[in-house]
C-alpha positions in Angstrom: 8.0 48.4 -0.8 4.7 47.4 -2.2 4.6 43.5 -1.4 1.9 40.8 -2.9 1.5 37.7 -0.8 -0.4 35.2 -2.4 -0.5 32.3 -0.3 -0.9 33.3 3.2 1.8 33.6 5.8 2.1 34.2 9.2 0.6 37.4 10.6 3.3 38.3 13.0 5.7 38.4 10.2 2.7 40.4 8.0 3.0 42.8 11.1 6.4 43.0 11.3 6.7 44.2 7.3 3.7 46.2 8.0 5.8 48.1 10.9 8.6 49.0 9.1 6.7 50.8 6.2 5.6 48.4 3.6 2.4 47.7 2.4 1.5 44.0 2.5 -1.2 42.8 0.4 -2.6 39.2 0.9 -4.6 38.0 -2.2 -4.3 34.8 -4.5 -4.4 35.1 -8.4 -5.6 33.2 -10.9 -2.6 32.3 -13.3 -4.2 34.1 -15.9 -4.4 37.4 -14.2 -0.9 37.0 -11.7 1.4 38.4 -14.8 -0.2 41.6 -14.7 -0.9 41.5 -11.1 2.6 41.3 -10.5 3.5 45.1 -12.4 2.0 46.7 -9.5 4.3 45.4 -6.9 8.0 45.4 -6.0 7.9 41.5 -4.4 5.9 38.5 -4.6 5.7 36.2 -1.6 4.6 32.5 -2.6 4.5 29.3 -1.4 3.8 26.0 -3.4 0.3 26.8 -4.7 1.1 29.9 -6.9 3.4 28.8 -9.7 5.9 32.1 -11.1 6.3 31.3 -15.2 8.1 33.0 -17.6 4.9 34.0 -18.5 4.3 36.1 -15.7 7.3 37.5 -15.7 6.5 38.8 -19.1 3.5 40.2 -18.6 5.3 41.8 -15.1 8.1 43.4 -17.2 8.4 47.5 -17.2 6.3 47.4 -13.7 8.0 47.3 -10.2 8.8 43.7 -9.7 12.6 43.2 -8.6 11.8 40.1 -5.8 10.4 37.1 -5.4 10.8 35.2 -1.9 9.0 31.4 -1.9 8.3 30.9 1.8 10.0 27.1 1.5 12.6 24.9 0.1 11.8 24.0 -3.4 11.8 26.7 -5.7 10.6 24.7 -8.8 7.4 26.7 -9.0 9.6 29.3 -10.3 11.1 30.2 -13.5 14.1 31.1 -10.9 17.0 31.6 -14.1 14.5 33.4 -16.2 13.5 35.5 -13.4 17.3 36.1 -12.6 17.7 37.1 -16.3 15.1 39.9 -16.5 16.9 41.2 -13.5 14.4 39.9 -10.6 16.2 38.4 -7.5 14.5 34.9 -6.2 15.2 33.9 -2.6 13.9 30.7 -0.4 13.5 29.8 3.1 15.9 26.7 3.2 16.4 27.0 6.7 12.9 27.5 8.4 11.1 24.3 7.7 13.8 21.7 7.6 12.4 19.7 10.7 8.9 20.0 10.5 9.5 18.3 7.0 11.7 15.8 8.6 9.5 14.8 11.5 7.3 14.3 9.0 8.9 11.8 7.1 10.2 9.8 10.1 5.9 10.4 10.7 5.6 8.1 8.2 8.1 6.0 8.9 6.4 4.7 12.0 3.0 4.8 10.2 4.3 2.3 7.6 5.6 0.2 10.4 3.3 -0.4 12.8 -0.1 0.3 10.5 -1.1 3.4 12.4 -3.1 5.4 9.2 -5.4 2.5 8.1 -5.6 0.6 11.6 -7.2 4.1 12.7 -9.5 4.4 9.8 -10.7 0.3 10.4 -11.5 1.9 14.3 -13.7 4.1 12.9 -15.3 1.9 10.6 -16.4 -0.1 13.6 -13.7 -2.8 13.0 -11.1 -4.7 15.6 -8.1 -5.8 13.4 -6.0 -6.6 15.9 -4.8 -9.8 13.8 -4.8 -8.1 10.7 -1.7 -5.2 12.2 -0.3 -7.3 14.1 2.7 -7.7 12.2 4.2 -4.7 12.4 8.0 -4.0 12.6 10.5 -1.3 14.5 12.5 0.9 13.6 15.1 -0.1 15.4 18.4 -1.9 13.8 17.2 -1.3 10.2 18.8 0.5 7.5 17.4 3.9 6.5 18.8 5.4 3.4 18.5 9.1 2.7 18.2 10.5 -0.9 19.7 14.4 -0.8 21.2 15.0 2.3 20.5 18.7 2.4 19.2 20.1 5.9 16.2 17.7 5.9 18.0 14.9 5.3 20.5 15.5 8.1 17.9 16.4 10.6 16.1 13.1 9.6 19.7 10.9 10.2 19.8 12.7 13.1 16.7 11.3 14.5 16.9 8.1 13.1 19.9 7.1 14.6 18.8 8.3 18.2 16.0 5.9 17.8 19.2 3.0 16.9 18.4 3.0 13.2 21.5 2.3 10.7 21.7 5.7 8.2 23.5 6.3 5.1 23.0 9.2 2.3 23.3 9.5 -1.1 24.0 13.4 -2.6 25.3 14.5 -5.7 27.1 17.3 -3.8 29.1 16.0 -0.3 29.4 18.1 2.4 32.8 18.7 3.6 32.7 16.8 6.9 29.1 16.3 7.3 29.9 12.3 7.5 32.1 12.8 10.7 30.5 15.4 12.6 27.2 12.9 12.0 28.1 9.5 11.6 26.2 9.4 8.8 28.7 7.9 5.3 27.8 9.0 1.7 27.5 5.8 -0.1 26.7 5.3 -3.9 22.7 5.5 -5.0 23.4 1.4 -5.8 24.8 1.0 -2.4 22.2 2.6 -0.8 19.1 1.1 -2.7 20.9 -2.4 -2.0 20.7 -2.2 1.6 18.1 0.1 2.9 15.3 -1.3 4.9 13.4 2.1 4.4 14.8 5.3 2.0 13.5 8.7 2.4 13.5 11.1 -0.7 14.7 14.9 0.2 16.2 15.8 -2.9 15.1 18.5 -5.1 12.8 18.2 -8.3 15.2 16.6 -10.7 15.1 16.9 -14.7 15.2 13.4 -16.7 12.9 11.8 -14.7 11.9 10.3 -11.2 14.9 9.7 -8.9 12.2 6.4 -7.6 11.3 4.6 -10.9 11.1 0.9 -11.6 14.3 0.4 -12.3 15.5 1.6 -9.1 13.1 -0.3 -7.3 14.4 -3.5 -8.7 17.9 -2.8 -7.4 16.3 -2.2 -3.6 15.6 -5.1 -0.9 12.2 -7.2 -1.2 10.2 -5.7 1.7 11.6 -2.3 1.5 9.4 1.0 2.7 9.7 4.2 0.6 9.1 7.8 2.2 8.6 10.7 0.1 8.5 14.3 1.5 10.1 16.0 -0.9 9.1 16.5 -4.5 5.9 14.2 -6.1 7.7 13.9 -9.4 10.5 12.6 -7.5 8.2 8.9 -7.5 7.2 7.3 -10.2 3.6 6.4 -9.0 2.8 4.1 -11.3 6.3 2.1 -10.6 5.4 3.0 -7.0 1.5 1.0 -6.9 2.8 -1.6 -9.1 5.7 -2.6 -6.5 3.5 -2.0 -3.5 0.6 -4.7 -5.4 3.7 -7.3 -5.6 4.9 -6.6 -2.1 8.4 -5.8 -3.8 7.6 -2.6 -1.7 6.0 -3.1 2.1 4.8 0.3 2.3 5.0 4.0 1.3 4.8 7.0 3.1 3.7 10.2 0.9 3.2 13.7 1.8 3.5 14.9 -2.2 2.4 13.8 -5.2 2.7 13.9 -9.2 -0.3 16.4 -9.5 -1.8 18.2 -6.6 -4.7 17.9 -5.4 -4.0 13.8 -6.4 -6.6 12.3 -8.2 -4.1 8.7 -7.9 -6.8 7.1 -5.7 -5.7 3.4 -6.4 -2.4 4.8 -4.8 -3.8 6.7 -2.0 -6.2 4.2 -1.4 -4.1 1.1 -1.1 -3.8 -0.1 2.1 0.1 0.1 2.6 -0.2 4.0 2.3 0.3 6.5 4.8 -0.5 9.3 3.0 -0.8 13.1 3.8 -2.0 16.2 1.6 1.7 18.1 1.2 1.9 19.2 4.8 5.1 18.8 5.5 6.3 22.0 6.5 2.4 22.8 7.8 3.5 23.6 11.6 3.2 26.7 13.5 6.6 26.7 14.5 8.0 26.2 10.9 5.4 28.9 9.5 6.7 31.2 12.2 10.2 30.6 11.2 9.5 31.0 7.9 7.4 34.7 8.3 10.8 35.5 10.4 13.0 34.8 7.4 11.1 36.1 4.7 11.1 39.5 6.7 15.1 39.0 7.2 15.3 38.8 3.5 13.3 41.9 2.7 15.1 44.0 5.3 18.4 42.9 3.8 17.5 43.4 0.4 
């Protein structure tokens, strides 16, 4: 096979597809030119940067194309049922980067907690604010609530209780004993905004708007912190800064964002922010993982 990857990946797995005959290519296109780009290959490997329209696909019909693997979770970047349609399979790594993405998030937990993001930067501004952070708070005996409890959810209840942290889930879909085998209940999204202390978002892009929006926030605790590693549009940022200003919401830990690169300063900027650049699955033993799968899947298929 004759296989585009277009936003990097790890070179043992490059080798690996390398070894057993294909020719890898590594280049990034421009959306205007990835539709024809595309003819001249029979897969695509992306990640979140290169975005797969119905466009492309378009321009890619009566070439080669028959595969396209995103080397994550989310496959929002891709027209995935239009793809499917015009007879191109579309496969994810769902497995691979599950608890990088969740050590992230609890990351952020503890950053929101006990100040460690903006009492570093103060350091290095010259500044001792011992007074100012000194009001921090643990983790331990408070309620985390976990939006989609898909494999990054789980592996983040899993670690949250082994610190002594409270967990309870909200999914559209439940898991046939996933609440015994974890000790972890589904509880209604009301429930859970009710009595969370902190609640982590892992759920998948949804249509008809952000799963975190005002009118959620009203229903949750005064004083409540809000994690989100999964998809920006997930957050209503505007909701979001206006709740942080009143101190409705104590602080917020974000590793996505509405529009990325963010250009939200007055949300990255505030001072209750932990905030990262959507690097949540950005460590070598995810990426390896990930290489690994992707060549699984191209064996296979």
């Amino acid at each position: 096979m004759r296989i585009l990857v277009t936003d990097g990946m790890d070179k043992s797995a490059m080798a690996a597809l390398r070894e057993q005959g294909h020719e890898v290519v590594e280049q990034f296109y421009e959306p205007d030119q990835l539709g024809a780009a595309l003819r001249d290959f029979d897969a695509v490997v992306v990640r979140s940067k290169t975005k797969v329209r119905a466009n492309h696909i378009d321009e890619a019909k009566g070439g080669k194309l028959k595969l396209i693997i995103r080397g994550g979770v989310g496959v929002d970047n891709i027209d995935v049922k239009y793809a499917e349609a015009n007879g191109i399979t579309v496969k994810n790594t769902p497995k691979a980067s599950s608890q990088s993405v969740a050590e992230l998030a609890l990351g952020h937990m503890f950053a929101c907690a006990r100040f460690i993001s903006v009492a570093g930067h103060t350091m290095r501004e010259g500044k001792w604010e011992k007074k100012a952070y000194g009001k921090g708070y643990e983790l331990q005996g408070k309620t985390l609530g976990i939006v989609g409890f898909g494999r990054i959810g789980q592996h983040l209840g899993v670690m949250a209780k082994a610190i002594g942290m409270k967990v309870i889930a909200f999914d559209i879909f439940h898991i046939p004993g996933i609440e015994e085998q974890l000790g972890i209940p589904y509880v209604e999204m009301d429930e859970l905004l009710a009595q969370s202390d902190f609640i982590s978002v892992h759920a998948p892009a949804v249509d008809g708007g952000a799963l975190i929006n005002a009118e959620n926030i009203a229903k949750m605790k005064d004083g409540v912190t809000i994690i989100n590693t999964s998809r920006g549009t997930n957050v209503d940022e505007a909701a979001l800064l206006d709740a942080l200003n009143s101190g409705k919401v104590r602080a917020a830990g974000l590793d996505v964002w509405a529009e990325e690169p963010s250009k939200n300063e007055a949300l990255f900027n505030h001072p209750n922010v932990s905030c990262t650049p959507h690097i949540g699955a950005a460590t070598g033993e995810a990426q390896k993982r990930i290489g690994a799968e992707i060549v699984s899947i191209i064996s296979n298929f």
